[in-house]
C-alpha positions as CSV (number, residue, x, y, z in Angstrom):
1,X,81.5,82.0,113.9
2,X,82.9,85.3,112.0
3,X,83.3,88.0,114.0
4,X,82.3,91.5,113.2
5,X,84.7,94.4,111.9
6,X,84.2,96.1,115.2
7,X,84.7,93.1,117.0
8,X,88.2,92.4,115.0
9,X,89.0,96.5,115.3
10,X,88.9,96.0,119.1
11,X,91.1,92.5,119.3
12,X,93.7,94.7,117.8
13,X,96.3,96.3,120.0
14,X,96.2,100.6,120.5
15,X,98.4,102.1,118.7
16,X,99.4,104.2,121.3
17,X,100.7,100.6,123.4
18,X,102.2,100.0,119.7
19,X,104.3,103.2,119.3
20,X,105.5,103.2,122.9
21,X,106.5,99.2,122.9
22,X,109.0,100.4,120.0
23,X,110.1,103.5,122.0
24,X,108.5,105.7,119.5
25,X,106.7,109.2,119.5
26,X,103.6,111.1,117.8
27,X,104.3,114.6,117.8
28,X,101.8,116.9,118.1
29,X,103.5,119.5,115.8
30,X,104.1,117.0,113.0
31,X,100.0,116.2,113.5
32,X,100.6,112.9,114.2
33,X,98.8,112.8,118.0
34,X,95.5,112.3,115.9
35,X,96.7,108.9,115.4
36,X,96.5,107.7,119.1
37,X,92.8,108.4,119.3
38,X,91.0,105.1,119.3
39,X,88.0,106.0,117.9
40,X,90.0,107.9,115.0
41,X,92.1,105.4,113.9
42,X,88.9,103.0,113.8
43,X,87.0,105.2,111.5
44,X,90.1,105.0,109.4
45,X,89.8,101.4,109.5
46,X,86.5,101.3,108.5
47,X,86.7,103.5,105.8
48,X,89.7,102.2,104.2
49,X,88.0,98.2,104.0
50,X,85.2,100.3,102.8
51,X,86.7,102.0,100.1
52,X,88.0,98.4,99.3
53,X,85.1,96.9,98.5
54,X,83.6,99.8,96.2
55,X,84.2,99.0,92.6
56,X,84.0,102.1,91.1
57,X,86.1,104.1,93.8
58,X,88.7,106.4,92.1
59,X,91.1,109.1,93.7
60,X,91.2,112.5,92.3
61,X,94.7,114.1,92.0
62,X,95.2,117.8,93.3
63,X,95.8,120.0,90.6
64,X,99.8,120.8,89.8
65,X,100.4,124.2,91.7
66,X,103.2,126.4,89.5
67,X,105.8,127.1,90.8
């Protein structure tokens, strides 16, 4: 039996029991706290295998600021 995306997204280990295994720290001033929200990183996850599978998915580059 396969098991669903949602079902594989919640087998996986927080992040947040990740980063402080390896002693390590998402700073709030650097906007990195976003990243130990659960449901947030999830959505990423979603998005990004979804964005995988679309064949005509493209990036657009910002435009060059002068200097």
């Amino acid at each position: 039996m396969s098991l669903s995306l949602e079902e594989k997204i919640n087998m996986l280990p927080s992040l947040r029991a990740t980063v402080e295994a390896h002693g390590l720290l998402a700073k709030k001033a650097l906007g990195q706290n976003f990243l130990l929200d659960r449901n947030i990183t999830g959505k990423i996850i979603r998005l990004s295998l979804n964005a995988q599978n679309l064949s005509d998915y493209r990036t657009k580059s910002a435009p060059a600021r002068a200097a």
